[in-house]
DSSP file (Angstrom, degrees, kcal/mol; ACC not computed):
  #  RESIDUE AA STRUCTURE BP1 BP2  ACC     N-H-->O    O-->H-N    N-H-->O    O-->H-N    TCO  KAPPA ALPHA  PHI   PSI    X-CA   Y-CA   Z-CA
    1    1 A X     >        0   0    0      0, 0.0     4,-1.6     0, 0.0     5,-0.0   0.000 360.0 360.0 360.0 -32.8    0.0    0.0    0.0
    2    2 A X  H >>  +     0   0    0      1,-0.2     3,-0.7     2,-0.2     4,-0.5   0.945 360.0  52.7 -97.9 -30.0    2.5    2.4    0.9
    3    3 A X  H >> S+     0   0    0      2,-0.2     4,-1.9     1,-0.2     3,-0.8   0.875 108.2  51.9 -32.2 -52.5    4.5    1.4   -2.1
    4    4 A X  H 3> S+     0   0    0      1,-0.3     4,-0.6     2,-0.2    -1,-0.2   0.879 112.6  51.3 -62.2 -39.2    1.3    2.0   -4.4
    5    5 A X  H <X S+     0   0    0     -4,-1.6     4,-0.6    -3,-0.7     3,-0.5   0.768 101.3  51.5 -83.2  -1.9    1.2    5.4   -2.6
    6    6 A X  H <X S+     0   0    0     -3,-0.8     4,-1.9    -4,-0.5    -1,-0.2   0.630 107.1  59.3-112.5 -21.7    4.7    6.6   -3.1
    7    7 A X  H  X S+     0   0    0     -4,-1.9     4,-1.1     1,-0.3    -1,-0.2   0.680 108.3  51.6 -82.8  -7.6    4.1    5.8   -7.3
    8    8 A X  H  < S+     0   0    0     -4,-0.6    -2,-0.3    -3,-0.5    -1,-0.3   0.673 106.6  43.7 -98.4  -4.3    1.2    8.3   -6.9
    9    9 A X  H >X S+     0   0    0     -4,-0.6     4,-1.4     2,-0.2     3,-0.6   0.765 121.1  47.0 -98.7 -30.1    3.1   11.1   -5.4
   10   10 A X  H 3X S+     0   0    0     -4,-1.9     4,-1.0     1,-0.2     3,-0.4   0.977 114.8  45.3 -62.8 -51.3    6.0   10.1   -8.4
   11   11 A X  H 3X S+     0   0    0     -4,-1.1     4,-0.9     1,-0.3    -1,-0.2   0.526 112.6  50.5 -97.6 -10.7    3.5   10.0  -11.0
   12   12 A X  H <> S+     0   0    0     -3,-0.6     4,-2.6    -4,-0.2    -1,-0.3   0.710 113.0  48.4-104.1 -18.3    1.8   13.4   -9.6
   13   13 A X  H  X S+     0   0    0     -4,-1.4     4,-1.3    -3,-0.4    -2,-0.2   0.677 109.8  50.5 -60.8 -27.3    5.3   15.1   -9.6
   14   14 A X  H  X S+     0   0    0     -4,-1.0     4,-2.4     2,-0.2    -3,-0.2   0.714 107.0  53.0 -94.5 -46.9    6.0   14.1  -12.7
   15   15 A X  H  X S+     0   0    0     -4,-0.9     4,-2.9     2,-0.2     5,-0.3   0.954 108.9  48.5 -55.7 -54.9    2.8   15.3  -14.0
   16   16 A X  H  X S+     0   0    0     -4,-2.6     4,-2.6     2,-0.2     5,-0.2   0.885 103.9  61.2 -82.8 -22.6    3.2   18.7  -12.7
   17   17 A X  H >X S+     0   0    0     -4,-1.3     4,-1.6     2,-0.2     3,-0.9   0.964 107.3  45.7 -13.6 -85.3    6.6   18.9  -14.1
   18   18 A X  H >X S+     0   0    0     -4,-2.4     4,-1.8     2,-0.2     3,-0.7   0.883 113.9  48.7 -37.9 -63.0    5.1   18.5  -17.6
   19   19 A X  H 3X S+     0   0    0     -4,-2.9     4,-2.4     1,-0.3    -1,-0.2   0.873 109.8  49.6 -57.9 -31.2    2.4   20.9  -17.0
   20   20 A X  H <X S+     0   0    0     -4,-2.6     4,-1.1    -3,-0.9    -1,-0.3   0.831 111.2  52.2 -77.8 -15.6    4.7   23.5  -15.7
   21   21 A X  H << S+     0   0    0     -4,-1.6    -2,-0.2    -3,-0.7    -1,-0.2   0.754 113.1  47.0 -71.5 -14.0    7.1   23.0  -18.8
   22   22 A X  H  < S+     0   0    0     -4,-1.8    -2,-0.2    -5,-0.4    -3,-0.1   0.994 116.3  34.8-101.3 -43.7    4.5   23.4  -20.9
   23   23 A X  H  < S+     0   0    0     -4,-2.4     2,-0.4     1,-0.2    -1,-0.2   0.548 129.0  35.9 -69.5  -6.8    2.7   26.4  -19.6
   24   24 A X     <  -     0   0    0     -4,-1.1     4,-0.5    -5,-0.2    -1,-0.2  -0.957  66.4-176.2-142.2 129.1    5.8   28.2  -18.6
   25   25 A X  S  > S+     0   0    0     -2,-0.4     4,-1.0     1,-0.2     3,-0.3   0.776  79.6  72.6 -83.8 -20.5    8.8   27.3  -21.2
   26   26 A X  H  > S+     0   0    0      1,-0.2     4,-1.8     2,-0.2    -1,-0.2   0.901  85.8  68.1 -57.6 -66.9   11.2   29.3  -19.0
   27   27 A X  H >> S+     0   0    0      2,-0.2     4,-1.5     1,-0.2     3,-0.7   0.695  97.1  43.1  -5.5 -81.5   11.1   26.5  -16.5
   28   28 A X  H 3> S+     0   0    0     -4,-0.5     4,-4.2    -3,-0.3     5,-0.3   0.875 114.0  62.8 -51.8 -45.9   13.0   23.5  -18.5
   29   29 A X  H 3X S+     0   0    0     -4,-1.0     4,-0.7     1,-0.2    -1,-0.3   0.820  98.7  46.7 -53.6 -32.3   15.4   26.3  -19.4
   30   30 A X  H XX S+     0   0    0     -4,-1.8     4,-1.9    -3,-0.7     3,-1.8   0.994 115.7  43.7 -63.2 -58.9   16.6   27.1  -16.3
   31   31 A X  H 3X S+     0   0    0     -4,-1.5     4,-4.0     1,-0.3     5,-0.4   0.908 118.3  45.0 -62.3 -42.5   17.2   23.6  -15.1
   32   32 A X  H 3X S+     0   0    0     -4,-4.2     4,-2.2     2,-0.2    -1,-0.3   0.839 110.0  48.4 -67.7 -15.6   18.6   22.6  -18.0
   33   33 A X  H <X S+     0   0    0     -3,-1.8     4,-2.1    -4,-0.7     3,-0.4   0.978 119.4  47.7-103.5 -60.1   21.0   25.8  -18.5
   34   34 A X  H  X S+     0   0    0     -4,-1.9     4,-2.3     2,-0.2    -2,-0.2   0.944 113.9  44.8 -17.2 -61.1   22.0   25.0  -14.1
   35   35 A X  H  X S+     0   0    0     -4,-4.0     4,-2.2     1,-0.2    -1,-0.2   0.922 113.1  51.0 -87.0 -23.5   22.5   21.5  -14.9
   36   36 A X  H  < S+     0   0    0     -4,-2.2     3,-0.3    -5,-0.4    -1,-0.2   0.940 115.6  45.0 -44.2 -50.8   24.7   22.8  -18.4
   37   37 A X  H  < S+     0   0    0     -4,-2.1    -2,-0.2     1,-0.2    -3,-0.2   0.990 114.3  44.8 -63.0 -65.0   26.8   25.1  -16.0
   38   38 A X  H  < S+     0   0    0     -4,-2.3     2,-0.4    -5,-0.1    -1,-0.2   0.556 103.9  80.4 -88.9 -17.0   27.3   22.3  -13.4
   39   39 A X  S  < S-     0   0    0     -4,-2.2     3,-0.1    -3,-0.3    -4,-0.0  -0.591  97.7 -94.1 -87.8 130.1   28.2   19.7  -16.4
   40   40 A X        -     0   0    0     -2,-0.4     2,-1.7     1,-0.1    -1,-0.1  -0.093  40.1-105.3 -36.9 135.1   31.8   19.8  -17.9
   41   41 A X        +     0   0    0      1,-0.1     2,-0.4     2,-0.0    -1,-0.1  -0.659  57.3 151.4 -94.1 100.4   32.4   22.0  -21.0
   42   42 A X        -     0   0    0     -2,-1.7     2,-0.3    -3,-0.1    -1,-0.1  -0.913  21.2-175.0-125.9 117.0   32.8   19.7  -23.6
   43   43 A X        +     0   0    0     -2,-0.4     2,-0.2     3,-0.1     5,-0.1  -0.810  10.6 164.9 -89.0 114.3   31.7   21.1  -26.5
   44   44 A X     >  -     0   0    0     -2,-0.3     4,-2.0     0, 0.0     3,-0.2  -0.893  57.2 -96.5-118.6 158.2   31.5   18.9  -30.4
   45   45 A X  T  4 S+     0   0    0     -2,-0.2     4,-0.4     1,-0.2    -2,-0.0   0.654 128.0  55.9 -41.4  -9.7   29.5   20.2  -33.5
   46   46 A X  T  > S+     0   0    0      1,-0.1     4,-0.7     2,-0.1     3,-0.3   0.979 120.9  26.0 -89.3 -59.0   26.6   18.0  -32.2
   47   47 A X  H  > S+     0   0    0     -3,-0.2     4,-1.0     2,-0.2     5,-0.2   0.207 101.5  81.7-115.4 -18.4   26.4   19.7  -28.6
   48   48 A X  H >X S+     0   0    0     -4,-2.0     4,-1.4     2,-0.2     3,-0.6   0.980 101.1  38.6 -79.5 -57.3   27.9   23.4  -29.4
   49   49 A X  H 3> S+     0   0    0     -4,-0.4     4,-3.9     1,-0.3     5,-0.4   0.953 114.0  57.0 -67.7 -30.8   24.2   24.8  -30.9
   50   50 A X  H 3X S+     0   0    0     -4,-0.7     4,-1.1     1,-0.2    -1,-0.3   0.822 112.5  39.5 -70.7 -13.3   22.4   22.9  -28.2
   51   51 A X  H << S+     0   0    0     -4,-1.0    -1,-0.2    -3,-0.6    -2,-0.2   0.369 114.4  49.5 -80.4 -18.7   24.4   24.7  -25.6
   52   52 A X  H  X S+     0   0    0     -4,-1.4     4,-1.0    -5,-0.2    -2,-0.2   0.894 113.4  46.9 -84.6 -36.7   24.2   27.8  -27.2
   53   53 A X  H >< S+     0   0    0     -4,-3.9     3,-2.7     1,-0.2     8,-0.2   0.995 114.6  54.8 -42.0 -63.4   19.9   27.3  -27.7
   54   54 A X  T 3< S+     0   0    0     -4,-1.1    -1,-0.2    -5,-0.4    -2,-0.1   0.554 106.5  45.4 -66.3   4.6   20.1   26.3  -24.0
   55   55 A X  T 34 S+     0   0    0      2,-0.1    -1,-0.3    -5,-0.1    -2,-0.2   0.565  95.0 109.0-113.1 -23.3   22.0   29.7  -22.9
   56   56 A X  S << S-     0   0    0     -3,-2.7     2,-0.3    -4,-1.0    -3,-0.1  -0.221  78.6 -77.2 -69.3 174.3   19.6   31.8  -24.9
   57   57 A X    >>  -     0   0    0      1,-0.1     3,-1.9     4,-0.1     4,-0.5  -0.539  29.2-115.4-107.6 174.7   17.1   33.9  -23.5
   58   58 A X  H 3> S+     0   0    0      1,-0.3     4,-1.1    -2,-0.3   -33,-0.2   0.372 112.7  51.3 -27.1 -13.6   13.6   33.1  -21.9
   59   59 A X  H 3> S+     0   0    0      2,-0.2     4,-3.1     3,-0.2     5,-0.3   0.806 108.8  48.2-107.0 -58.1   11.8   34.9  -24.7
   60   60 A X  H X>>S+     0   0    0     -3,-1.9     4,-2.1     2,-0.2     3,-1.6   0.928 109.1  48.4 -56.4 -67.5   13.3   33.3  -27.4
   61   61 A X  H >X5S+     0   0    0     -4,-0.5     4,-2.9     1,-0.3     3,-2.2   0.677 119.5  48.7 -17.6 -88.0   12.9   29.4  -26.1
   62   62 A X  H 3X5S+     0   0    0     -4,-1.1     4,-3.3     1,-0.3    -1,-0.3   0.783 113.6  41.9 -26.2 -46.7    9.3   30.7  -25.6
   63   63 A X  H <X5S+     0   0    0     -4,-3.1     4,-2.5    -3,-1.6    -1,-0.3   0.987 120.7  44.1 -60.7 -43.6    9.0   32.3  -29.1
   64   64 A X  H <X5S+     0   0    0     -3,-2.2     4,-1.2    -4,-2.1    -1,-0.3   0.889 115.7  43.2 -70.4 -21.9   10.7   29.4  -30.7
   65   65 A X  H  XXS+     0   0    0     -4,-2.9     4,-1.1    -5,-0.5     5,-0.6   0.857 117.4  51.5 -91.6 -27.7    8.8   26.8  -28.8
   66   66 A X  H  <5S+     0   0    0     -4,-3.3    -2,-0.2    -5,-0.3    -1,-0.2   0.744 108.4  51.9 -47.4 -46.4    5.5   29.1  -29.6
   67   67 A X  H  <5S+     0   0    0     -4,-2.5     5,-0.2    -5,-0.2    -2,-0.2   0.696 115.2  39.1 -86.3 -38.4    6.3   29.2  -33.3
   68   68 A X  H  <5S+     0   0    0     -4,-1.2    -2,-0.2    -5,-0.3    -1,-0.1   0.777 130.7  24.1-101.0 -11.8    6.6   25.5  -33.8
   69   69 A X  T  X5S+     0   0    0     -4,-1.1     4,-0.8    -5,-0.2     3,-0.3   0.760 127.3  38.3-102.9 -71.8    4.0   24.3  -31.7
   70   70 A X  T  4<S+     0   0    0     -5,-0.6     4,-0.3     1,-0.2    -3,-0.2   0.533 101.2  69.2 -43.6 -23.6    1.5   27.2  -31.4
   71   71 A X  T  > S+     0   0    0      1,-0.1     4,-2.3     2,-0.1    -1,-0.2   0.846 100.6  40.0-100.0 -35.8    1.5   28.4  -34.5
   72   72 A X  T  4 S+     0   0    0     -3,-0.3     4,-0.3    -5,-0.2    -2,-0.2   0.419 106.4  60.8-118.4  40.2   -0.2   25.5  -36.5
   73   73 A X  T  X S+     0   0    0     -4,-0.8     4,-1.1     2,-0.2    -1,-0.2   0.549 103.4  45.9 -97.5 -21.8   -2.5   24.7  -34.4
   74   74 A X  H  > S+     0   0    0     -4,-0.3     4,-1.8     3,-0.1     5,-0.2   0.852 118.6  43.6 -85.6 -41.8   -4.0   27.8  -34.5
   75   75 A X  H  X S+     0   0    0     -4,-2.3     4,-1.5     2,-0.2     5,-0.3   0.947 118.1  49.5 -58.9 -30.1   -3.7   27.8  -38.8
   76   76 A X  H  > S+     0   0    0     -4,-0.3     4,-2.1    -5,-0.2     5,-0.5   0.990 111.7  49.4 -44.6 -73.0   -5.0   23.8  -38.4
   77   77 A X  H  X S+     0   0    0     -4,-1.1     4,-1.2     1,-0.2    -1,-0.2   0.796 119.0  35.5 -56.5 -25.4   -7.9   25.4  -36.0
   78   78 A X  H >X S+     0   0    0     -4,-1.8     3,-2.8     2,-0.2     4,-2.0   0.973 114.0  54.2 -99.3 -40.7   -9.0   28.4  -38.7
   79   79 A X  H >X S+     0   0    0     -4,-1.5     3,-1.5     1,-0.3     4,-1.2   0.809 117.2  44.4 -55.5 -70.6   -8.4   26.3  -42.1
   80   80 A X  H 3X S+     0   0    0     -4,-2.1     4,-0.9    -5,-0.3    -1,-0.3   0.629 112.2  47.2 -21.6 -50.4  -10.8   24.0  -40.2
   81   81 A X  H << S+     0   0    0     -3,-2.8     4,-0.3    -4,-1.2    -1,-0.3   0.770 119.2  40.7 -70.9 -27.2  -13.3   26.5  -38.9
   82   82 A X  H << S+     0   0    0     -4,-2.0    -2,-0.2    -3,-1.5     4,-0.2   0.404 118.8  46.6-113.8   9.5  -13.6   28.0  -42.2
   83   83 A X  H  X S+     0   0    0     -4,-1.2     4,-1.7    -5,-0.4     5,-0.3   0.641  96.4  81.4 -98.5 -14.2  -13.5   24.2  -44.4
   84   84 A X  H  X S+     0   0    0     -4,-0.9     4,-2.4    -5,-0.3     5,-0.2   0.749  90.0  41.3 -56.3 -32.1  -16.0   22.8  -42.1
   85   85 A X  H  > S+     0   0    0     -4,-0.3     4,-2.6     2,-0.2     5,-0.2   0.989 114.4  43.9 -84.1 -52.5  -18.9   24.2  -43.5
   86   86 A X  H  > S+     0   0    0     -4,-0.2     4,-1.4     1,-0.2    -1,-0.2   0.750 117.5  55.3 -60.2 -25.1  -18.5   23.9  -47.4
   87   87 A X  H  X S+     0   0    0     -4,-1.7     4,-1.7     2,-0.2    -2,-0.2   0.859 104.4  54.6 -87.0 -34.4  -17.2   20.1  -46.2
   88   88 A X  H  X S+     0   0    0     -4,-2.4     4,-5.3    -5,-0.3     5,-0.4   0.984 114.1  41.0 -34.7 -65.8  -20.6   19.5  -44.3
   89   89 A X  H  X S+     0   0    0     -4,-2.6     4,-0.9     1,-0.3    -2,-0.2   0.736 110.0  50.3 -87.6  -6.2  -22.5   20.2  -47.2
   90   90 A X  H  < S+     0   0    0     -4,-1.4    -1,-0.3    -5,-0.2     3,-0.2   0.916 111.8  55.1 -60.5 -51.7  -20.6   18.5  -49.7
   91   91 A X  H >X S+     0   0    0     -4,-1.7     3,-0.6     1,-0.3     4,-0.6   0.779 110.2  48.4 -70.5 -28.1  -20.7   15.4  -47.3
   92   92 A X  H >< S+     0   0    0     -4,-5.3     3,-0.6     1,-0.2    -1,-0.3   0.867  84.1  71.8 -98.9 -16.9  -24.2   15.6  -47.3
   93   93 A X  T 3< S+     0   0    0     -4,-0.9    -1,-0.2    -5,-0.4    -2,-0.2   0.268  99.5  64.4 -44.8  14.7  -25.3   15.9  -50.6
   94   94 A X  T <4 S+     0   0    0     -3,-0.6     2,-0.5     1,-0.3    -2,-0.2   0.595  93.8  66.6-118.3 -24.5  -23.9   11.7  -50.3
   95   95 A X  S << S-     0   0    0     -3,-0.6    -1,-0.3    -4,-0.6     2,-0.0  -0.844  74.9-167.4-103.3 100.4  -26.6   10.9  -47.9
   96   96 A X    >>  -     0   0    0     -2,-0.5     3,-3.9    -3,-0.1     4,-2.0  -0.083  39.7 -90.0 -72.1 144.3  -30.4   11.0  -49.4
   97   97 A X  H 3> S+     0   0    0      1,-0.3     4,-1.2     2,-0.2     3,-0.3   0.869 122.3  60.5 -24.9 -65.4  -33.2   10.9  -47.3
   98   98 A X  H 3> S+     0   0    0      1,-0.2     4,-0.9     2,-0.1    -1,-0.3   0.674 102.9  59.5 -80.3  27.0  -34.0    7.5  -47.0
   99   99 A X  H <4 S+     0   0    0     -3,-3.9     4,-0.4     2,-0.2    -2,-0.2   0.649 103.4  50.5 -92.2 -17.5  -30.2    7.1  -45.3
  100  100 A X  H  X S+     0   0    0     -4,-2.0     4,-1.5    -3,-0.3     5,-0.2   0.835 107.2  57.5 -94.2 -74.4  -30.9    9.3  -42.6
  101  101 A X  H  X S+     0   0    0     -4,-1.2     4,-3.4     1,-0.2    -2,-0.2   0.507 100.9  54.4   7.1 -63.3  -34.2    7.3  -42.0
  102  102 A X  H  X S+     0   0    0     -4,-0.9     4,-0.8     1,-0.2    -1,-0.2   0.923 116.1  37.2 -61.9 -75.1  -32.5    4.3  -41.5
  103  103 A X  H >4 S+     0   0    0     -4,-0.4     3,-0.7    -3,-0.2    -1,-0.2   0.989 112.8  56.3 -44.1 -40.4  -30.3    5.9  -38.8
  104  104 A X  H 3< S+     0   0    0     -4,-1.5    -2,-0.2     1,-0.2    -1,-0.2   0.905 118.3  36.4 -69.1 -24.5  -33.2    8.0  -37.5
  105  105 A X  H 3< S+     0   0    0     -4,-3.4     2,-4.0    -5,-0.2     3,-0.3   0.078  73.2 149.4-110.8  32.1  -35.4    4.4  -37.0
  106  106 A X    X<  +     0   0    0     -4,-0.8     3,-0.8    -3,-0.7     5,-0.1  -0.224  17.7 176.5 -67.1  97.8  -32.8    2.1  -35.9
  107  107 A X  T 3  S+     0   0    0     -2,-4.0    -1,-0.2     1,-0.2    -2,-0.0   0.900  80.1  49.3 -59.7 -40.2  -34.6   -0.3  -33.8
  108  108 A X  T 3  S-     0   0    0     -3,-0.3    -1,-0.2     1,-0.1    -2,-0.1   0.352 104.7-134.1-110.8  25.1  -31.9   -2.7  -33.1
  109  109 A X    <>  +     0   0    0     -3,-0.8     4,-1.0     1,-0.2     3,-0.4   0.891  45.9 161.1  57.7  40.6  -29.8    0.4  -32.2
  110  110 A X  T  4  +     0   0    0      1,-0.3     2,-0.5     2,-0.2    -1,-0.2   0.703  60.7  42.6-104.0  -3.0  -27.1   -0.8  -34.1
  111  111 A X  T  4 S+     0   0    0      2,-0.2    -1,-0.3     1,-0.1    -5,-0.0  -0.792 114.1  61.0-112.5 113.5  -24.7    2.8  -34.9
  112  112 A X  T  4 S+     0   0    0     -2,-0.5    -2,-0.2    -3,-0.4     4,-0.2  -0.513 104.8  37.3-100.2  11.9  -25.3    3.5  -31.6
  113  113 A X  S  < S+     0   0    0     -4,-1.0    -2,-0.2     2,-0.2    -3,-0.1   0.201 109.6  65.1-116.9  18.5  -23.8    0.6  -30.3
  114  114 A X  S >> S+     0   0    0      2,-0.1     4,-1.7     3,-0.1     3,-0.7   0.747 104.0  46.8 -68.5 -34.4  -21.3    1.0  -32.9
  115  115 A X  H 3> S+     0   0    0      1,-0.3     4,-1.9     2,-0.2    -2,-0.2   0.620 109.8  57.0 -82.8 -30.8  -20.3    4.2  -31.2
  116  116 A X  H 34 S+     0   0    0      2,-0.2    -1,-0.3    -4,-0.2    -2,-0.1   0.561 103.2  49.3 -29.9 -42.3  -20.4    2.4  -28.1
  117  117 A X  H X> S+     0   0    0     -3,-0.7     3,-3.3     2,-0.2     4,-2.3   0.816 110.9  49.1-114.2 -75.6  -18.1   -0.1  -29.1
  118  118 A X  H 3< S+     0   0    0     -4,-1.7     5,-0.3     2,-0.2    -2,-0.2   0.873 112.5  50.8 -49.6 -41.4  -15.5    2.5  -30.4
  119  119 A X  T 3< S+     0   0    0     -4,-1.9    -1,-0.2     1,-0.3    -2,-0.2   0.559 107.4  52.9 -65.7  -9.4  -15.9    4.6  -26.9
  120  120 A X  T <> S+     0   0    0     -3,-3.3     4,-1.2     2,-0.2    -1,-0.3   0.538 110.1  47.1-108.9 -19.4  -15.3    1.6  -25.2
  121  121 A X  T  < S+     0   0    0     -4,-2.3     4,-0.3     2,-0.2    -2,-0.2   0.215 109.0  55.6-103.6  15.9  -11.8    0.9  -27.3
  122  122 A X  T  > S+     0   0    0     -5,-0.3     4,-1.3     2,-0.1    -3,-0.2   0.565 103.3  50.8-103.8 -23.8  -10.8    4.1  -26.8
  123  123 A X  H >> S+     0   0    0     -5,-0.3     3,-2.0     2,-0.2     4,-1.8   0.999 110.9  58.4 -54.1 -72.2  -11.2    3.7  -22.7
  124  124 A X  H 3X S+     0   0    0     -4,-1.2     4,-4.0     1,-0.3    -1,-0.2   0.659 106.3  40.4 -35.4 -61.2   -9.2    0.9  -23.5
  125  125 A X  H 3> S+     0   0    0     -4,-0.3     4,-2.3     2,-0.2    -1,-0.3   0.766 113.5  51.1 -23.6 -57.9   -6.4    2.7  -25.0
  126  126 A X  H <X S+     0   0    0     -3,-2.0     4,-2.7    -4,-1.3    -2,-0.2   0.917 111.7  50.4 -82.9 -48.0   -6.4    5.4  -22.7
  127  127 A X  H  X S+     0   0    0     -4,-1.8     4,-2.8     1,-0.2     5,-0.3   0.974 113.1  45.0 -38.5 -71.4   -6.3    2.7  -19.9
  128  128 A X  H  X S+     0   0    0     -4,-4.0     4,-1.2     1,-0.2    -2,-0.3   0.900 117.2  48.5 -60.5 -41.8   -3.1    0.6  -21.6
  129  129 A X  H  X S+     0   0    0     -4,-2.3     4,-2.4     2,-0.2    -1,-0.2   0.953 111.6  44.1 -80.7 -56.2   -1.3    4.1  -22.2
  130  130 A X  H  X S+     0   0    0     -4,-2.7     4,-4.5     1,-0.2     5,-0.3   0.960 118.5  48.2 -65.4 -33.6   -1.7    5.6  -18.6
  131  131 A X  H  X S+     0   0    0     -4,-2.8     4,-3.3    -5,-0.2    -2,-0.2   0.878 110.0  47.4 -36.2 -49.0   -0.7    2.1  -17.3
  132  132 A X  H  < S+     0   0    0     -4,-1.2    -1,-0.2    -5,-0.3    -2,-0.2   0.866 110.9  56.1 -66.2 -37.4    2.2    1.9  -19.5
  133  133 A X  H  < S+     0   0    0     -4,-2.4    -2,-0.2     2,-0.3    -3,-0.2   0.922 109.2  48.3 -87.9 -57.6    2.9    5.6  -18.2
  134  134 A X  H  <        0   0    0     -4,-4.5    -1,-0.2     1,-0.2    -2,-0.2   0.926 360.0 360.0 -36.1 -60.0    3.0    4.5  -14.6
  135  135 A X     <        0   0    0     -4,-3.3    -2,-0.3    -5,-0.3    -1,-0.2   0.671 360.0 360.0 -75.1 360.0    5.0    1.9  -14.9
C-alpha cells in the first residue's frame, strides 16, 4: 500500500513537471541551462548549438517553442473553422433521405452501439497508455 502510494506522489510530480514545462517554457530552461553550467564544457559540433539554444534567452525558447507548436495549431484550427462548413455540405449531398431514415429508426440500435463499441476501445487505450505511463 504504501509502495502504491509513493508511485502516486512520483507519478503526480511528474505530472506537474510536464504541465509546468508546458505552460511556462522558462522553466525546463533554467534547469537545463544549471545542470549545463554544473556539467563539464565539452563542446562537439553535435552539442555546441544545443548549448548555445540552452543559454539563450527566456523569450526566445518561448518564441521558438511558440512558433513550432502554437503556431499550427492555430492555422490547423481556422483552415478547419472556415472548411468545415462547405465540407458539411458537400458530405451531405452523399446521404439522401432515405439514409438518414434508416439511422433516425434504428430499432436494433445498431450505430449506436457501434459508437459504443469505439468509446469503449478508446477507454481501453487510454487505460493501456496511462498504465504503461505509470509503470
Amino acid at each position: 500500500m504504501l509502495a502504491m502510494a509513493r508511485r502516486r506522489v512520483a507519478a503526480l510530480a511528474v505530472l506537474t513537471h510536464c504541465v509546468t514545462a508546458l505552460l511556462l517554457p522558462r522553466a525546463p530552461v533554467r534547469v537545463h541551462t544549471v545542470a549545463l553550467r554544473a556539467a563539464p564544457q565539452k563542446y562537439d559540433e553535435t552539442t555546441a548549438p544545443l548549448a548555445e539554444t540552452l543559454r539563450s534567452s527566456e523569450f526566445a525558447a518561448a518564441a521558438a517553442t511558440g512558433a513550432k507548436a502554437l503556431a499550427p495549431s492555430v492555422g490547423l484550427a481556422i483552415v478547419g473553422t472556415i472548411a468545415f462548413g462547405p465540407l458539411a455540405i458537400w458530405l451531405r449531398s452523399f446521404i439522401n433521405g432515405e439514409g438518414l431514415a434508416v439511422l433516425a429508426n434504428d430499432e436494433g440500435q445498431y450505430f449506436q452501439n457501434y459508437v459504443n463499441a469505439i468509446d469503449v476501445m478508446f477507454s481501453l487505450l487510454l487505460v493501456n497508455t496511462f498504465a504503461w505511463l505509470y509503470n
